[in-house]
C-alpha positions in Angstrom: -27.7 -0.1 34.9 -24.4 -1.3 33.4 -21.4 -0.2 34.5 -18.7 1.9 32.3 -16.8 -0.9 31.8 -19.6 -3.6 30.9 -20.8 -0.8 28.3 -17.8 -0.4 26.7 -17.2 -4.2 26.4 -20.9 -4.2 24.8 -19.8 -1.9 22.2 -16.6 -3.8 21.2 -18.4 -6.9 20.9 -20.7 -5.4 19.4 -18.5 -3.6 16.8 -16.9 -7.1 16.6 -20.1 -8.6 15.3 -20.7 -5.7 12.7 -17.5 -6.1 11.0 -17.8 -9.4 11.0 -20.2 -10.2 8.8 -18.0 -9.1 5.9 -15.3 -10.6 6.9 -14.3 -14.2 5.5 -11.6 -16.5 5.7 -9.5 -17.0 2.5 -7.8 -20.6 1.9 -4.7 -19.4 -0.1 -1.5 -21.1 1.2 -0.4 -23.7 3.7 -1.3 -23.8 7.5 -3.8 -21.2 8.7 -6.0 -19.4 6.6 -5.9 -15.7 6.2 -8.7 -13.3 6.2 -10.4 -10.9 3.5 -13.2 -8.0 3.5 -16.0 -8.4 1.6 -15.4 -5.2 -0.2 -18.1 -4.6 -2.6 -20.8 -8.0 -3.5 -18.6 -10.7 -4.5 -15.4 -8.9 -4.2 -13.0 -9.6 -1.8 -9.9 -7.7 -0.6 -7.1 -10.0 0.7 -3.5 -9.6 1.4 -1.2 -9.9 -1.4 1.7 -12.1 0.8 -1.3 -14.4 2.2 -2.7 -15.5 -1.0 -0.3 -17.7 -3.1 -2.4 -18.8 -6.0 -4.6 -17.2 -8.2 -7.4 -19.4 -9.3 -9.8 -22.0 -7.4 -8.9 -20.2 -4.0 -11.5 -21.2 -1.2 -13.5 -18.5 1.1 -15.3 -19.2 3.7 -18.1 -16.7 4.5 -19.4 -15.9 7.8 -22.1 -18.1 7.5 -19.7 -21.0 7.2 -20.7 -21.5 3.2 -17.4 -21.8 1.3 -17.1 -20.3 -2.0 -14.8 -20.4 -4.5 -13.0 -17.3 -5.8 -10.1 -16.3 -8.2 -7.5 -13.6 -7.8 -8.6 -10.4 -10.5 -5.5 -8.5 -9.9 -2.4 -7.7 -7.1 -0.6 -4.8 -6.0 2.5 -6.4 -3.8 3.4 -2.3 -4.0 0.4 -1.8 -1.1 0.4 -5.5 -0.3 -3.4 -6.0 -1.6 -4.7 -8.8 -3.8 -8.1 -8.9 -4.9 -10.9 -11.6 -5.4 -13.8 -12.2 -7.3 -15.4 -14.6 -5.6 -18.5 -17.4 -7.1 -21.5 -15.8 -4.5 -21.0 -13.6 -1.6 -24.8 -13.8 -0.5 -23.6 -15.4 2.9 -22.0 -12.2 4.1 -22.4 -8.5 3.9 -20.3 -5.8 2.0 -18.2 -3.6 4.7 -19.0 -0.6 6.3 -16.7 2.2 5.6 -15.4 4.9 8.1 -14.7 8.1 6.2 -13.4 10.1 9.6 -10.0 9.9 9.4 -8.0 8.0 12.5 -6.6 9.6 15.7 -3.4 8.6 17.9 -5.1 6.8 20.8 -8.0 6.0 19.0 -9.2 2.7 20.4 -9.4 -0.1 17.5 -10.5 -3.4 17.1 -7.9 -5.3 14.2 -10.6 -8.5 13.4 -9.7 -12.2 12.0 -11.2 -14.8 10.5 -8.4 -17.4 10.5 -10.6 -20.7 10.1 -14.3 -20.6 10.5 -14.8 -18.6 13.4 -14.2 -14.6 13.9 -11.3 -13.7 16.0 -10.8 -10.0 17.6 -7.8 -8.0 19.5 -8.2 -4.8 21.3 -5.7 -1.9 20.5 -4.9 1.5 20.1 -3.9 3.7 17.1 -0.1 4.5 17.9 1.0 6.8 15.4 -1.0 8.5 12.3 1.6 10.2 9.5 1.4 11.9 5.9 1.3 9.3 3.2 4.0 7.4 2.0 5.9 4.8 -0.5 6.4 1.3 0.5 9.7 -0.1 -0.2 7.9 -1.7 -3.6 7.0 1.7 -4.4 3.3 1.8 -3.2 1.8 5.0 -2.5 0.1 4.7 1.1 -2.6 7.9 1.3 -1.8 7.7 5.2 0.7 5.6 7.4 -1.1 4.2 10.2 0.5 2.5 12.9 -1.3 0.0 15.6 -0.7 -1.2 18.8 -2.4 -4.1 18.6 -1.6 -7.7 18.0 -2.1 -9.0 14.6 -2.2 -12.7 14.9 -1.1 -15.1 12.5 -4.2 -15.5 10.0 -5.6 -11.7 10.5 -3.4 -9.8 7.5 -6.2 -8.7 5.4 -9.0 -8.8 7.9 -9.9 -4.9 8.8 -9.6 -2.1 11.2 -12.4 -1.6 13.0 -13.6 2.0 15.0 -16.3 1.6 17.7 -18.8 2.1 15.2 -18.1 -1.5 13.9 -17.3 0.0 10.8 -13.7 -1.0 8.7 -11.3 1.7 8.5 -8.7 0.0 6.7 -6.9 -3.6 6.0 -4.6 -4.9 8.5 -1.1 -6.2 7.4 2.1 -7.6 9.1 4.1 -7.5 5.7 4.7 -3.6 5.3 6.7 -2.9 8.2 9.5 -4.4 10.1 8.3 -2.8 13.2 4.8 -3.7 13.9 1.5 -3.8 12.2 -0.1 -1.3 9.6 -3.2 -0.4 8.5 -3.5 0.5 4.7 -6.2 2.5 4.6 -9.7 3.4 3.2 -8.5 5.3 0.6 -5.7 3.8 -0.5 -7.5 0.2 -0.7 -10.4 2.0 -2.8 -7.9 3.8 -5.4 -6.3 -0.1 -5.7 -9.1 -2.3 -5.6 -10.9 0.4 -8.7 -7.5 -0.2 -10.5 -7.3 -3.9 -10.2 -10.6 -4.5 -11.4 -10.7 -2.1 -14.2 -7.1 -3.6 -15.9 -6.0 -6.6 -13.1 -3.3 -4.4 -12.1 -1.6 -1.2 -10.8 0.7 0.7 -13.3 3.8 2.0 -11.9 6.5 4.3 -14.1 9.9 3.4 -14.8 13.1 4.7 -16.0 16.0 1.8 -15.6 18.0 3.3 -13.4 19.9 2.4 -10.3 21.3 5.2 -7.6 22.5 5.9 -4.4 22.4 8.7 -2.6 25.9 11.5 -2.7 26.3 14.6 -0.8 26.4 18.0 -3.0 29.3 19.7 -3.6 29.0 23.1 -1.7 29.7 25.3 -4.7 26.2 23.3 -6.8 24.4 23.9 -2.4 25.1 27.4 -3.2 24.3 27.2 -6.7 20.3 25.8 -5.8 20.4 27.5 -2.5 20.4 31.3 -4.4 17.9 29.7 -6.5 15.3 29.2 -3.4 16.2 25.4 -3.1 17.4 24.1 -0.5 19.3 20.4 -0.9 22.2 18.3 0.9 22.2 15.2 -1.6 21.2 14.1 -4.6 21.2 10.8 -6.6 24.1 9.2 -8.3 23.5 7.0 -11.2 25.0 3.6 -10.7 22.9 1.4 -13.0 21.2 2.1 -16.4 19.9 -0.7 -17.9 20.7 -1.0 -22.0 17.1 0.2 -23.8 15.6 1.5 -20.4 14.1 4.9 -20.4 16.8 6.4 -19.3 19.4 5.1 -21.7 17.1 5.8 -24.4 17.3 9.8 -23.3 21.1 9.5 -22.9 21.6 9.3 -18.9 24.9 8.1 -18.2 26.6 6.2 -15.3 28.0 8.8 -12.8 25.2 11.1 -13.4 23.9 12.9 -10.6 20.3 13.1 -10.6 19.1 16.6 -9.0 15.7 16.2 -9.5 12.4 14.7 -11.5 9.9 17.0 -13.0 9.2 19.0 -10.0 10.2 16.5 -7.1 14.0 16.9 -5.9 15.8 13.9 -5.8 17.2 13.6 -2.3 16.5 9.9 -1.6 15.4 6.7 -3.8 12.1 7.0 -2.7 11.9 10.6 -4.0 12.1 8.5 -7.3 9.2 6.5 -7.1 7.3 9.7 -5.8 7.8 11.1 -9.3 7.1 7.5 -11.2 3.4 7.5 -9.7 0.5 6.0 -12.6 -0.1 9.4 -13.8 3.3 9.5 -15.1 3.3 6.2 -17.6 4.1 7.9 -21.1 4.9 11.0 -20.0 8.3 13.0 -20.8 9.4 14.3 -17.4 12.6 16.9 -16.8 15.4 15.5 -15.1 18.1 18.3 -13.8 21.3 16.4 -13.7 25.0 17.4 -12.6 27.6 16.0 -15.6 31.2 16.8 -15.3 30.4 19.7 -12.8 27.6 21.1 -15.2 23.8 21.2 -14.5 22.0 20.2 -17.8 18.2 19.2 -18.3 17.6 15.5 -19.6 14.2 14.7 -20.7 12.9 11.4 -20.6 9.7 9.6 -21.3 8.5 7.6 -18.6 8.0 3.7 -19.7 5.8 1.8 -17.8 7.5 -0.9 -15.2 8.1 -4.1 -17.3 7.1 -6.3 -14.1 3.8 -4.9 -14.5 2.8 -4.9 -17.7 
C-alpha cells in the first residue's frame, strides 16, 4: 500500500498529465517559447506580453505536431491574447474548475516552454475581491501564488489536484510575484475577443491626481451619508475628449462618476467598464467651492477602437 506521500505525488503527476494535454507551446518572440491553453477546439489563450506578432505564430501541441495560428484579438488590460490556431486535433480542450480557490490551496502552475511539459508545486497565497490592473483590466478575483513561474510558463494554467485549469498564469501583472487571472475573467475576455477582436474600454480624456477635501465639502457629503477624504483633481483634459466636449475644466475636482466616488484613479476606470461605451454618466464636481453636476457621454478609448 502506498504511502501518504507516494499517493500524493501520484496525484500531482497525475494532475500534471491532465492539464497537459491542453497545454501547448506558443513560438511568439525570441529565446524561449511561452505556453497557451487550448481553450476551446482550435483556440488558444496565450499571454498578451509573450506573444509579439500576430500572424504565422507557431504552436506546438502536446503531441509534438506544430501548427500554425494567428492572433484574433488582445486585451494587454488582463494581459491575454488569443489564437486561432490551423488544427488543434493533437491536444484536448481544458478542463475547467468552477470551485472558487482557497489560501493554502495546493496548486500545480504548468509549462510548456519547448516541446516538453514542465510543472512547479505551490500554494495559493492570498485570494482577494476583484480588481483593475494598472491598464485598467477588470480582474473578477486577485489570486496570488506561491509558486515559481519560470521563464516560458506565463499563459500556461493553474492547475487544482483534480488536474483541471483554474486560471492562466502570468508574471506581467504584478511587481510582486505571480498571478493567476482567473476562470472567469479569461472566459468574459476570450467571448469578447472573438466576437469583435477586442475589449472595449470607456473613456473621457482626462488626467487627475488625487487632493484631500476641504473639511467644510467632508461635512458637506458626510451629512449626506457619504463618507470621503479625497477626491480627483483634473490636471489634463485633452482638446475634443469626452470631457472637454461636456465642459470639464482644468482644476476641477471630480467627486464622483455615476454612482462610483472618485477617491483614487482607479475608481475611474471602475466607472469606464464596457457597459459604459456611449453612455452619459453624472459626474459631481467641486468648481470654485461649488458642487455642480457635469454630464458626460462616455466615448470609447481611442487605443481600442
Amino acid at each position: 500500500m502506498p504511502t501518504l506521500l507516494e499517493q500524493l505525488s501520484t496525484d500531482l503527476a497525475d494532475a500534471t498529465d491532465a492539464a497537459g494535454r491542453s497545454v501547448v507551446a506558443v513560438h511568439a518572440r525570441r529565446r524561449i517559447p511561452a505556453s497557451g491553453i487550448l481553450w476551446r477546439p482550435d483556440v488558444v489563450v496565450a499571454t498578451h506580453h509573450t506573444v509579439h506578432k500576430d500572424e504565422d505564430v507557431g504552436v506546438t501541441l502536446p503531441d509534438g505536431r506544430k501548427v500554425r495560428g494567428n492572433v484574433v484579438g488582445r486585451d494587454p488590460g488582463t494581459d491575454l491574447c488569443v489564437l486561432r490556431v490551423d488544427d488543434s486535433a493533437g491536444a484536448e480542450p481544458a478542463r475547467l474548475a468552477r470551485d472558487p480557490l482557497r489560501v493554502g490551496q495546493l496548486v500545480l502552475a504548468v509549462g510548456r516552454p519547448g516541446p516538453e511539459l514542465s510543472a512547479a508545486l505551490g500554494a495559493v497565497s492570498a485570494v482577494g475581491p476583484a480588481f483593475r490592473t494598472w491598464q485598467g483590466g477588470q480582474i473578477d478575483r486577485f489570486v496570488r501564488l506561491d509558486v515559481a513561474i519560470h521563464d516560458g510558463f506565463s499563459g500556461g494554467p493553474l492547475v487544482d489536484g483534480a488536474g483541471r485549469v483554474a486560471g492562466v498564469n502570468t508574471s506581467a501583472l504584478a511587481r510582486a510575484g505571480a498571478l493567476t487571472i482567473p476562470v472567469p475573467t479569461v472566459e468574459r475576455v476570450v467571448d469578447h475577443l472573438l466576437a469583435g477582436g477586442r475589449t472595449r474600454r470607456g473613456w473621457l480624456g482626462i488626467g487627475a491626481q488625487a487632493v484631500k477635501l476641504p473639511e467644510a465639502v467632508r461635512r458637506e457629503l458626510a451629512d449626506a451619508g457619504r463618507q470621503q477624504a479625497q477626491a480627483l483633481m483634473l490636471v489634463a483634459v485633452e482638446p475634443g475628449s469626452p470631457a472637454d466636449r461636456a465642459g470639464l475644466l482644468l482644476g476641477d475636482v471630480v467627486l464622483r462618476l455615476g454612482d462610483t466616488p472618485t477617491e483614487d484613479v482607479t475608481d475611474v476606470l471602475s466607472a469606464l467598464g464596457a457597459d459604459s461605451v456611449g453612455r452619459a454618466i453624472d459626474a459631481e464636481v467641486l468648481r470654485a467651492g461649488e458642487r455642480r453636476t457635469v454630464h458626460v457621454t462616455v466615448d470609447e478609448h481611442p487605443g481600442r477602437r
